[in-house]
N, CA, C and O of each residue as an XYZ file, in Angstrom:
664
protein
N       0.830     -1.189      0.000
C       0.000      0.000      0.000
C       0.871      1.248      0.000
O       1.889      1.244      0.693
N       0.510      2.444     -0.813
C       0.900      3.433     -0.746
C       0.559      4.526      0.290
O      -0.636      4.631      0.567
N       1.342      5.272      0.841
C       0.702      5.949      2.087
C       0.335      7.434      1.168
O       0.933      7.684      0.122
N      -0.455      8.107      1.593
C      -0.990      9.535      1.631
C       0.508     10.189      1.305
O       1.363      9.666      2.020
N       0.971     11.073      0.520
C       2.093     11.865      0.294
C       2.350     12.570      1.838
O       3.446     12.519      2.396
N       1.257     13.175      2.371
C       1.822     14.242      3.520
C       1.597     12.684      4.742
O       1.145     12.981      5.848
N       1.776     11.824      4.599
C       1.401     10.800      5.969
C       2.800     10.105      5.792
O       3.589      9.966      6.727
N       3.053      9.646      4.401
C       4.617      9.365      4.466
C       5.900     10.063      5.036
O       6.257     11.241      5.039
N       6.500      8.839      5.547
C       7.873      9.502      6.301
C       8.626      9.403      5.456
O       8.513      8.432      4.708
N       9.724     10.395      5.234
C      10.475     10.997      4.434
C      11.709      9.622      4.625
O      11.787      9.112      5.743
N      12.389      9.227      3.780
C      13.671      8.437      4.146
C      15.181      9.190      3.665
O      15.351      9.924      2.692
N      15.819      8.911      4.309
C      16.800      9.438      4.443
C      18.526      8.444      4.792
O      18.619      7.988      5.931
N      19.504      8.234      4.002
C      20.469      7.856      4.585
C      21.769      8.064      4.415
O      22.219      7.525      3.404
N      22.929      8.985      5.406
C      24.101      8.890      4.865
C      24.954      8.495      5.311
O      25.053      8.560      6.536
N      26.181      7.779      4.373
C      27.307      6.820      4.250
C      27.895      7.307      3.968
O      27.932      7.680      2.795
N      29.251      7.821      5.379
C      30.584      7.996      5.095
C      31.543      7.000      4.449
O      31.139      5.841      4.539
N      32.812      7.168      3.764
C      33.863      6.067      3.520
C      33.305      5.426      2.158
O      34.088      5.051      1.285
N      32.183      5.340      2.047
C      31.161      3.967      0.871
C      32.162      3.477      0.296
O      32.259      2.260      0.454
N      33.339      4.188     -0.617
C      33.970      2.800     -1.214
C      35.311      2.683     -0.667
O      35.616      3.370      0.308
N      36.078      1.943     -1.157
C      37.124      1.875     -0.780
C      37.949      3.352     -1.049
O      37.492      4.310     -1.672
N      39.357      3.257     -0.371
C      39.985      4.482     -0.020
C      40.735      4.193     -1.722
O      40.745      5.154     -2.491
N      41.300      2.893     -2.172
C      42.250      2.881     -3.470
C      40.859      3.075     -4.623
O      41.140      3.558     -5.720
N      39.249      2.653     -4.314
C      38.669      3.202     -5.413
C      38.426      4.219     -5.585
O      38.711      4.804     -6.630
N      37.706      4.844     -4.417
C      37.446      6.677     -4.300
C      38.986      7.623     -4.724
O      38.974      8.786     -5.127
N      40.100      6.870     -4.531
C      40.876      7.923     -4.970
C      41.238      7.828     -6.710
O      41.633      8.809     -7.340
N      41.045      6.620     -7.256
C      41.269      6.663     -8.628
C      39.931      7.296     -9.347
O      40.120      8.174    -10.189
N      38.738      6.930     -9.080
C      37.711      7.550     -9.524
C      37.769      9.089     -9.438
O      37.342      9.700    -10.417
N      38.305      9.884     -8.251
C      38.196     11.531     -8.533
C      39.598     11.678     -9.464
O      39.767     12.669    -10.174
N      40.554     10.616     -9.384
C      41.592     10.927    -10.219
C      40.903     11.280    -11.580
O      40.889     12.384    -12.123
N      40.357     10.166    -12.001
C      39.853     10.108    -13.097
C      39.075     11.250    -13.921
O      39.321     11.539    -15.092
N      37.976     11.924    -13.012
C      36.952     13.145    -13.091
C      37.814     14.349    -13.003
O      37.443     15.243    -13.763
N      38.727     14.588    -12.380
C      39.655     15.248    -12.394
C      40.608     15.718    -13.771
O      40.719     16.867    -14.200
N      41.223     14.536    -14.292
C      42.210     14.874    -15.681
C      41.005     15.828    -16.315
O      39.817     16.148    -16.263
N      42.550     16.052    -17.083
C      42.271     17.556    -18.455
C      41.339     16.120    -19.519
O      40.883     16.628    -20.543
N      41.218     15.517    -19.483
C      40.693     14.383    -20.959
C      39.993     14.159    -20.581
O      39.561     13.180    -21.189
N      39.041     14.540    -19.380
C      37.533     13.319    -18.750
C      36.865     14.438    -19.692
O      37.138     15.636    -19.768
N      35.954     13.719    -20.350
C      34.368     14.574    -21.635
C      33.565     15.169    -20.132
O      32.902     14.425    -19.410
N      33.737     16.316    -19.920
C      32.473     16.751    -19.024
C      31.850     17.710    -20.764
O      32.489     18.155    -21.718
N      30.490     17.670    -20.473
C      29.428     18.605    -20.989
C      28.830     20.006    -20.613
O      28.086     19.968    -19.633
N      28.947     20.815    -20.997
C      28.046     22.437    -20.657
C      26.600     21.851    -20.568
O      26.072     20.973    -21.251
N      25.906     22.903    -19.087
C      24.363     22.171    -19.071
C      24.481     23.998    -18.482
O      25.190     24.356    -17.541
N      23.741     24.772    -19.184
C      22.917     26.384    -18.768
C      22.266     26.289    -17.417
O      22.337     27.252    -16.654
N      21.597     25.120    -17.053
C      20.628     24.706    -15.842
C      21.068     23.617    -15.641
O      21.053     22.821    -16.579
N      21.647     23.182    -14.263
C      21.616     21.683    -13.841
C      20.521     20.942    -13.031
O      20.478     19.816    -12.536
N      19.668     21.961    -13.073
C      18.437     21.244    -12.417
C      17.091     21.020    -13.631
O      16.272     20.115    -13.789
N      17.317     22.164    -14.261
C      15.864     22.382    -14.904
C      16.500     22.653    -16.389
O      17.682     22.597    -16.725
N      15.183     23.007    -17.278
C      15.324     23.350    -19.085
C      15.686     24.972    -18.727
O      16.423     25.573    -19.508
N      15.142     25.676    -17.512
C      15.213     26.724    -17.915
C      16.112     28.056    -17.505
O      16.212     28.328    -16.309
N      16.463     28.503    -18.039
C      18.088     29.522    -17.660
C      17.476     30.787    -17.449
O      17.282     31.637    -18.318
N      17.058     30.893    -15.734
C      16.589     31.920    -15.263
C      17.547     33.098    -14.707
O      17.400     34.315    -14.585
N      18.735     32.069    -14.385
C      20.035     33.002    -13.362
C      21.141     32.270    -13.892
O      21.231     31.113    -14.305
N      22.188     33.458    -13.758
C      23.510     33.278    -14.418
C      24.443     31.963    -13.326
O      25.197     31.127    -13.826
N      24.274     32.024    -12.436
C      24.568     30.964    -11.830
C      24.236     29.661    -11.490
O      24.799     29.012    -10.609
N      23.111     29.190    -12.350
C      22.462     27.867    -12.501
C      23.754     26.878    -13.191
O      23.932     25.718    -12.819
N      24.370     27.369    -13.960
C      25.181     26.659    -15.270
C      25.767     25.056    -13.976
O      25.259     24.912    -12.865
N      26.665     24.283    -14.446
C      27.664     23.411    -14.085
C      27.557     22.727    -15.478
O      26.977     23.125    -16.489
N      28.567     21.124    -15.172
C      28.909     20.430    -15.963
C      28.565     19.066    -15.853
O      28.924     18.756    -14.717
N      28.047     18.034    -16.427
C      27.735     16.583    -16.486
C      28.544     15.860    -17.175
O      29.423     16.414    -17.834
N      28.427     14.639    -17.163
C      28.785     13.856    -17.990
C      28.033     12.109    -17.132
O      28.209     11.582    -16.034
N      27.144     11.720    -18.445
C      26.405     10.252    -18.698
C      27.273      9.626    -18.778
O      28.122      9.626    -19.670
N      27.160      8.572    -17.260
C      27.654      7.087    -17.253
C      26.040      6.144    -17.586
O      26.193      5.019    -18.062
N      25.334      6.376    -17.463
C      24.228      5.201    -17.268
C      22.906      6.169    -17.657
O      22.664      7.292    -17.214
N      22.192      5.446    -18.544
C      20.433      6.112    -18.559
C      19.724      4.948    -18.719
O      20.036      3.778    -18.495
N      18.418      5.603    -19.268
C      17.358      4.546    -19.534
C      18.257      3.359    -20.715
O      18.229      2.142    -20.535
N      18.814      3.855    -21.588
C      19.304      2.958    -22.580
C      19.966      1.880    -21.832
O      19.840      0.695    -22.139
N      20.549      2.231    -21.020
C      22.029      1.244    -20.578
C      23.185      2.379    -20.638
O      23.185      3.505    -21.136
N      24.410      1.463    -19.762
C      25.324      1.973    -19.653
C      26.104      2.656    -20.762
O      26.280      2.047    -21.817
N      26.529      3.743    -20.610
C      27.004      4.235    -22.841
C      28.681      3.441    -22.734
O      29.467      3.318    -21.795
N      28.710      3.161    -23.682
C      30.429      2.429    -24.438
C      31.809      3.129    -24.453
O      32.659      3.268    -25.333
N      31.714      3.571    -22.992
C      33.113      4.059    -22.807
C      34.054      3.463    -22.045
O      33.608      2.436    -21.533
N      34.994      3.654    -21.809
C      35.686      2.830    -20.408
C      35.382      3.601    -19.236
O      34.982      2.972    -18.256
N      35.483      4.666    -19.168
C      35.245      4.947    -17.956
C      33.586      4.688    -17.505
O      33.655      4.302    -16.338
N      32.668      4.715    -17.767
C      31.833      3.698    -17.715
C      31.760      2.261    -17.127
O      31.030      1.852    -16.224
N      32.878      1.459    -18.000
C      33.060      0.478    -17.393
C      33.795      0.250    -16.103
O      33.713     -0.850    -15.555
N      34.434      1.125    -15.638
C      35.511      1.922    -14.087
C      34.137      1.769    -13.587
O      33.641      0.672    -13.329
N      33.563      2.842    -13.463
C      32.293      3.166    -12.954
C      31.423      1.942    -12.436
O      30.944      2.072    -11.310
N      31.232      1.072    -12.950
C      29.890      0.006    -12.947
C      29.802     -0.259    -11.480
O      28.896      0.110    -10.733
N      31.297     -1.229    -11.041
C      31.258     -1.795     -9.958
C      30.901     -0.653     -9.040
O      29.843     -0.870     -8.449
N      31.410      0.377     -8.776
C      30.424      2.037     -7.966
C      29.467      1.563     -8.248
O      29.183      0.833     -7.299
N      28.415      1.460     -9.287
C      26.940      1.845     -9.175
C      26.148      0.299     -8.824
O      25.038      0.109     -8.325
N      27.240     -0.749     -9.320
C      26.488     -2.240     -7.900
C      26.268     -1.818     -6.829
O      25.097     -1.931     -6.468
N      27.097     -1.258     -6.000
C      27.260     -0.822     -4.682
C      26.346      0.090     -4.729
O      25.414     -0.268     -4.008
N      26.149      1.062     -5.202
C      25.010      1.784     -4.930
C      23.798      1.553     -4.942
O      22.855      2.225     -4.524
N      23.853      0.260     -5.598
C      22.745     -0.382     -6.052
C      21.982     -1.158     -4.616
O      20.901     -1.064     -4.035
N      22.888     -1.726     -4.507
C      23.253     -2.266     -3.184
C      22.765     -1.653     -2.071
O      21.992     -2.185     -1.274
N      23.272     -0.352     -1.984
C      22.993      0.543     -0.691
C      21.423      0.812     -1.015
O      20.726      1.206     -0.080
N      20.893      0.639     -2.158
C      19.587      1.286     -2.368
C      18.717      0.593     -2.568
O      17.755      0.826     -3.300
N      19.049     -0.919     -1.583
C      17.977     -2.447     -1.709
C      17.619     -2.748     -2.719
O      16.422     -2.967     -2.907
N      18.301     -2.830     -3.448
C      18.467     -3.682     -4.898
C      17.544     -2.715     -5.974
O      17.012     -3.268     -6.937
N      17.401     -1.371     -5.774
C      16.411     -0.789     -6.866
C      17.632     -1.120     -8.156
O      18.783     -1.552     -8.107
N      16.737     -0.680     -9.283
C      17.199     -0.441    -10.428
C      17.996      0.787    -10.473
O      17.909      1.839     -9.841
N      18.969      0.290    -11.584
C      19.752      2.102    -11.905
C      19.190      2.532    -12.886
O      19.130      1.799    -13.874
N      18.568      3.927    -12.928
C      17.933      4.398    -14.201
C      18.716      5.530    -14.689
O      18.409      5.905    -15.820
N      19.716      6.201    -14.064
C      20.582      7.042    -14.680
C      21.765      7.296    -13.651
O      21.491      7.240    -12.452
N      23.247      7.610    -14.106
C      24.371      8.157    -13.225
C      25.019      9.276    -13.807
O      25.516      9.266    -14.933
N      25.012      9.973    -13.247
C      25.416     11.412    -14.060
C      26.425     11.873    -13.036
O      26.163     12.304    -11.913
N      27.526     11.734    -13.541
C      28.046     13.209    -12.845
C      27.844     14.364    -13.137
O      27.655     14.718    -14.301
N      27.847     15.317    -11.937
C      27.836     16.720    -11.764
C      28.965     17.466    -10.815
O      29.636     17.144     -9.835
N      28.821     18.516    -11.554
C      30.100     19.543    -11.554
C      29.386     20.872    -11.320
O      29.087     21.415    -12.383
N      29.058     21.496    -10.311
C      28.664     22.812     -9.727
C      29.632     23.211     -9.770
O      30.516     22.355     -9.818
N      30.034     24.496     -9.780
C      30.781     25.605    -10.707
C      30.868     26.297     -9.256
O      29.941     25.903     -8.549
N      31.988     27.510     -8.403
C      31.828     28.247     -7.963
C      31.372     29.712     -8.715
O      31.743     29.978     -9.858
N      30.699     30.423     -8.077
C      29.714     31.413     -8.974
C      30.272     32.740     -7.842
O      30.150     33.781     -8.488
N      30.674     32.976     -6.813
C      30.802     34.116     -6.017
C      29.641     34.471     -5.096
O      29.780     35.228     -4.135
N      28.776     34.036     -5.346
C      27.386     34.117     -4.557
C      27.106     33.148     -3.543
O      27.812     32.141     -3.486
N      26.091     33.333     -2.668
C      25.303     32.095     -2.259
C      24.435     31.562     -2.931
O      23.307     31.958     -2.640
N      24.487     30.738     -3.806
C      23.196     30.452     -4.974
C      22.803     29.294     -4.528
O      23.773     28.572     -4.300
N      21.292     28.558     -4.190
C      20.583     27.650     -4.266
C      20.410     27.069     -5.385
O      20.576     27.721     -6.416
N      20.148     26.117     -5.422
C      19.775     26.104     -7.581
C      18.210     25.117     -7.351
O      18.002     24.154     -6.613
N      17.407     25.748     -8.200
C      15.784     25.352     -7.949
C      15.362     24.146     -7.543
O      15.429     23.215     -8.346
N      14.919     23.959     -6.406
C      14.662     22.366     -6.202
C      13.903     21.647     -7.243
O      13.200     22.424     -7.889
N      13.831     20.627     -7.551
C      13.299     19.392     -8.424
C      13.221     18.022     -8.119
O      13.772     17.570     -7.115
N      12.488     17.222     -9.018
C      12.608     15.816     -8.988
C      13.378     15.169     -9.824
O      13.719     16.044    -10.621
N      13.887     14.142    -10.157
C      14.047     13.019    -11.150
C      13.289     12.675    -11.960
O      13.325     13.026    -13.139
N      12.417     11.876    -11.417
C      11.361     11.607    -12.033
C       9.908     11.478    -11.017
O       9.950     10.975     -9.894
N       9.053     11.854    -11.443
C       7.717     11.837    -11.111
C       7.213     10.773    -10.732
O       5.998     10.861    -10.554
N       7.621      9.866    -10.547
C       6.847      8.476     -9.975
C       8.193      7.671     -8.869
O       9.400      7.579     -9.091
N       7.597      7.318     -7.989
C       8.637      6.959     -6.379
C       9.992      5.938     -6.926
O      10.075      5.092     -7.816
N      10.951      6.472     -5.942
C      12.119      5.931     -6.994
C      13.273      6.347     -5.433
O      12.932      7.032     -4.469
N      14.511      5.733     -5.629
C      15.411      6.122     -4.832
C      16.514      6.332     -5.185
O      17.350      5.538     -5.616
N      16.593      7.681     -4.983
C      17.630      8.805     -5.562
C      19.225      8.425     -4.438
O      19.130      8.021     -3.279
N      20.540      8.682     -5.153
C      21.872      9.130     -4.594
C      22.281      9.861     -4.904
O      21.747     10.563     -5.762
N      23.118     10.051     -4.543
C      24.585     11.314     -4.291
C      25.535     10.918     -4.121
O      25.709     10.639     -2.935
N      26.677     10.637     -5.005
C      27.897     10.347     -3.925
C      28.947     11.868     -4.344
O      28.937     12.516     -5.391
N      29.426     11.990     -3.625
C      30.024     13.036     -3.825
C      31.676     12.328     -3.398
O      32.094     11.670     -2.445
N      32.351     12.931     -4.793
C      33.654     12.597     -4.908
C      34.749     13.397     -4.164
O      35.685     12.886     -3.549
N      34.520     14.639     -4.293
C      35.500     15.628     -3.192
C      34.866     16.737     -1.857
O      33.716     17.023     -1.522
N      35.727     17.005     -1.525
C      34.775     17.960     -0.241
C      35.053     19.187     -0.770
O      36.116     19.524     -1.291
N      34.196     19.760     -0.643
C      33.202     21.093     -0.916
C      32.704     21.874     -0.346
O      32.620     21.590      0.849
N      32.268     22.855     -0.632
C      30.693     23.423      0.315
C      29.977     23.535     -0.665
O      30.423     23.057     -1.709
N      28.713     24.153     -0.695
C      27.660     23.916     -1.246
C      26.633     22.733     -1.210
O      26.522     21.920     -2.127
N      25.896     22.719     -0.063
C      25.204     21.502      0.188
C      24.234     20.973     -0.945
O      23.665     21.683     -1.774
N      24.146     19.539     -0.825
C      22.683     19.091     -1.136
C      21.392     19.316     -0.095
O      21.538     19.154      1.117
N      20.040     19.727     -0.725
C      19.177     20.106      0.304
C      18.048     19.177     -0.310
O      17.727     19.048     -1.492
N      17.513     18.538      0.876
C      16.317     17.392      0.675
C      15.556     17.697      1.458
O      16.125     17.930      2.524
N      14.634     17.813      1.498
C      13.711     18.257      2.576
C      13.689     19.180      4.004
O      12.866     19.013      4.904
N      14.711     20.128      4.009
C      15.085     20.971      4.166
C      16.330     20.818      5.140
O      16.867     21.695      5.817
N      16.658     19.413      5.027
C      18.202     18.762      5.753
C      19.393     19.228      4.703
O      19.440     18.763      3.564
N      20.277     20.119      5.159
C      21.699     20.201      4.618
C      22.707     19.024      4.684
O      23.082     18.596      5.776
N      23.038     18.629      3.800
C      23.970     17.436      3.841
C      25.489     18.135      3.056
O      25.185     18.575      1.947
N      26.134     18.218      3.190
C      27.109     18.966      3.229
C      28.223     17.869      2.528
O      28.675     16.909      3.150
N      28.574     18.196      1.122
C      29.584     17.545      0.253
C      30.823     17.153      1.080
O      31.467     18.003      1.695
N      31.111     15.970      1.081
C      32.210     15.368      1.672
C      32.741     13.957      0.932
O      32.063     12.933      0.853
N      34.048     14.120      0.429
C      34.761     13.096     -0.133
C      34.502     11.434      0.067
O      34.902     10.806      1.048
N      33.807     10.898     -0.978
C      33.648      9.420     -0.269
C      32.413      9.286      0.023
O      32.250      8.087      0.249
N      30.976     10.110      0.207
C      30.044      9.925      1.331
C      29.214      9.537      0.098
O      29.581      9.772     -1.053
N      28.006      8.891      0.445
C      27.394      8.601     -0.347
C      25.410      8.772      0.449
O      25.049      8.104      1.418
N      24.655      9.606     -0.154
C      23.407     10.021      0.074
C      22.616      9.008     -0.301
O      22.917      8.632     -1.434
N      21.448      8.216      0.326
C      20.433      7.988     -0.292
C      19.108      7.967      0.267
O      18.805      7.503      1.365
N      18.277      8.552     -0.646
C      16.551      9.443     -0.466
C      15.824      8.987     -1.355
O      16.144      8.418     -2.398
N      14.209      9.387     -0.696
C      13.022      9.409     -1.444
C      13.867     10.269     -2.547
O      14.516     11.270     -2.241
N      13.768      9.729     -3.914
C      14.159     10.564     -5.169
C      12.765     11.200     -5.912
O      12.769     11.805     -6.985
N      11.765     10.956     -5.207
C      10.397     11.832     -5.939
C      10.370     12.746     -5.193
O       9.707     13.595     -5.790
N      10.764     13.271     -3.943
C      10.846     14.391     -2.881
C      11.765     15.496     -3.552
O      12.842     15.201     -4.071
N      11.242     16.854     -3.503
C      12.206     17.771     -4.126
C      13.663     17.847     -3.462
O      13.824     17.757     -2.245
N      14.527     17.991     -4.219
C      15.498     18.106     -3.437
C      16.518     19.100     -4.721
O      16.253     19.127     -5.922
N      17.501     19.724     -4.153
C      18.245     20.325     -5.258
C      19.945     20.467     -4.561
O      20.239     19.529     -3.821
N      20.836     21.350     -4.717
C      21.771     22.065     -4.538
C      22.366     23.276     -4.576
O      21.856     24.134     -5.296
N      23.742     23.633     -3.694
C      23.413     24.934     -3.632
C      25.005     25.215     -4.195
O      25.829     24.389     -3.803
N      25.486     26.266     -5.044
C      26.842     26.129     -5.584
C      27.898     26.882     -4.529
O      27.734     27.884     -3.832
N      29.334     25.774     -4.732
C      30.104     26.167     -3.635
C      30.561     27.700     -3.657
O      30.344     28.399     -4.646
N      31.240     28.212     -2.453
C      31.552     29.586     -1.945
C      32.672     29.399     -1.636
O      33.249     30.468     -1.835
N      33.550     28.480     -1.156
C      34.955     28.277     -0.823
C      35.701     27.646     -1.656
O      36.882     27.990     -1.690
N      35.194     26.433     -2.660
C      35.788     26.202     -3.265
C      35.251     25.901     -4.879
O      34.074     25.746     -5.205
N      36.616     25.858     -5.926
C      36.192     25.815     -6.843
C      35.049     24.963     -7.938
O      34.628     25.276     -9.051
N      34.774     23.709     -7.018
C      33.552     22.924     -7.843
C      33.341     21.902     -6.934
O      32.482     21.048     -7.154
């Protein structure tokens, strides 16, 4: 049974350390080099480019299609078992990295969903930062290694860092 939207309890869970110390450090190696394909996105939340500080950068490991035919992709996989893992065996329906930009401001960036029908959303965040993730009005605060997981139909968004560069 499905509960009433406002009767449901919100879920919430975070995991310091999640992978190993020799994987977490080759994986930001990796996101890091001058050769990793990141993409320009105007809005990282939404279609629409309301404020100059919405912009960051992505790059597709995994969607609805399947995983895309790169190697780093294939680096990636065993990460998203484990996440898989942490998230009681749901399905993976997309892995994106993201790259928030420092902007000079305090900028929020518009809360949103994923997708519209109940689903369980992550985060892992590869380096420490500021600029939190905000889920239901809990600050979770970017830290190297940690890994988030939530109701992913609950709005939730981010806010771009102030101390450091992404």
């Amino acid at each position: 049974n499905l509960l009433c939207p406002a009767l449901r309890k919100f879920f919430m869970k975070v995991i310091d350390n999640f992978l190993t110390n020799a994987y977490h450090k080759e994986l930001c190696g990796l996101l890091s080099e001058t050769q990793f394909e990141w993409h320009y996105n105007a809005n990282i939340t939404n279609d629409k480019e309301t404020h100059l500080s919405e912009f960051g950068f992505f790059h597709i490991f995994f969607d609805e299609n399947g995983g895309r035919k790169v190697p780093v992709t294939n680096f990636w996989y065993p990460g998203l078992l484990q996440i898989q893992d942490a998230a009681n065996g749901s399905s993976i329906l997309r892995s994106r990295a993201d790259m928030t930009m420092y902007t000079g401001i305090n900028f929020s960036h518009e809360p949103h969903v994923d997708y519209e029908f109940e689903n369980i959303a992550t985060v892992y965040y590869v380096n420490d930062s500021d600029g939190p993730t905000i889920i239901e009005g809990n600050l979770i605060e970017p830290k190297a290694n940690r890994l988030v997981v939530f109701d992913g139909h609950v709005p939730h968004t981010g806010a771009s860092p102030t101390k450091h560069k992404t």
